[in-house]
C-alpha angles and dihedrals in degrees: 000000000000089000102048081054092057096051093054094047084047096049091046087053098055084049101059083042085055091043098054092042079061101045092052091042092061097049093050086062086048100065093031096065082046093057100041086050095055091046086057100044087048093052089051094058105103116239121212130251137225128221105230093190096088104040095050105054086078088059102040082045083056096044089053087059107043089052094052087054094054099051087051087056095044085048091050091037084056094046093048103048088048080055086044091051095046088055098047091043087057108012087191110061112075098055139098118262087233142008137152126230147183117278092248091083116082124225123261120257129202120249104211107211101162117067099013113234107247112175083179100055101006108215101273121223133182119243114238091007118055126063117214114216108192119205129184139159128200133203115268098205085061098040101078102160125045119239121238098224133329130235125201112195129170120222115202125211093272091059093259107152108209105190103221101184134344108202137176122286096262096045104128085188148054137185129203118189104206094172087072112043128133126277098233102062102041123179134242141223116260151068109322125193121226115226122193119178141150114236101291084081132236098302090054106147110241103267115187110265097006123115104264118219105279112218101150100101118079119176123191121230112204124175138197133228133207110253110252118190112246106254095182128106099261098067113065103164089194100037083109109036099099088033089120097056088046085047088059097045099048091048113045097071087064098043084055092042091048088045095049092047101049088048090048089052090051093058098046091046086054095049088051096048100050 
């Protein structure tokens, strides 16, 4: 009896449990619809719109110019970096032939790009053959004043100053043809030093923005001569061509003098001894 008591209190309880799940269950599909309802009345509600024509002539007035603007700067930038480019191509037009400034700015120095200054192994040029072509730049934010003209000249180690162009103010370039010089002021070999300077000549002071004397640059001159046979009486090229006969004659008294008197000595010294 007792266990049939336990089942039927057992089945009632699974039945209230069944009971309740429903219940809530119920309820959870309840609010849900409610939910989902509102959701749908509120997306039916009509939401206003705004016209966008007025509010954006002021913008596309303003794009317009703006643009405009930037195509003036891109016009002037481009103005200005041609500009840019012509004074970088040849740092020294573009300037006043003269001008004075305040000690703060340094003076302009030249930028030597052709030959190539080597104190080590000087460029190396043949006299009456080769021809020497000099190019420099200088920087044009320095160089405040164009030269009038500009003078290279080429010192040699006796102080000789040989001038090898003198070219316009805003040459960037000079050529000196050494294989065609005159005969009466022939070059040396040695070590030669390269002067560049505008007309105030190569002791010019530093003054601030003027193209101060240039003497960095030294170059070598070499030269080559035609081989000539030694004629004096110190080169004799068959004076020893028969030295091994004479050898042999000289000699061979003395091997035959040397032999006799050693033998001469070895019978004494037996004789002696016995």
């Amino acid at each position: 009896m007792k266990i049939y008591a336990s089942l039927s209190l057992l089945l009632l309880a699974l039945i209230l449990v069944n009971a309740e799940q429903s219940i809530y269950i119920k309820r959870a599909d309840e609010i849900a619809a409610q939910t989902s309802s509102g959701a749908v009345a509120g997306q039916q509600q009509p939401t206003p719109t705004a016209t966008m024509t007025a509010p954006m002539t002021a913008p596309n007035t303003a794009m317009g110019t703006a643009a405009t603007g930037a195509a003036v700067s891109m016009s002037n930038s481009t103005q200005v970096n041609a500009t840019q480019s012509v004074n970088d191509a040849n740092p020294f037009v573009g300037k006043p032939t003269s001008a004075s400034f305040s000690n703060d700015i340094p003076p302009a120095y030249l930028t030597w790009k052709k030959p190539i200054p080597n104190q080590t192994f000087p460029p190396l040029y043949k006299i009456g053959v080769s021809n020497i072509t000099f190019e420099w730049t200088v920087d044009p934010n320095a160089l405040k004043v164009q030269p009038a003209n500009l003078t290279v000249a080429l010192a040699n180690p006796q102080k000789q100053t040989y001038t090898a162009a003198i070219v316009p103010g805003t040459a960037t370039s000079a050529h000196w043809d050494i294989a065609h010089l005159p005969a009466s002021s022939p070059l040396m070999v040695g070590y030669y030093t390269v002067w560049v300077y505008d007309q105030r000549g190569p002791k010019a002071f530093p003054s601030p923005g003027w193209l101060m004397p240039d003497s960095r640059l030294v170059v070598a001159m070499y030269s080559t001569e035609a081989y000539v046979g030694r004629t004096d009486s110190m080169f004799c090229p068959t004076c020893y061509l028969g030295v091994g006969r004479s050898f042999h004659e000289s000699m061979m008294p003395l091997l035959i003098t040397f032999g006799i008197s050693i033998s001469t000595s070895i019978i004494i010294l037996s004789s002696l001894l016995a």
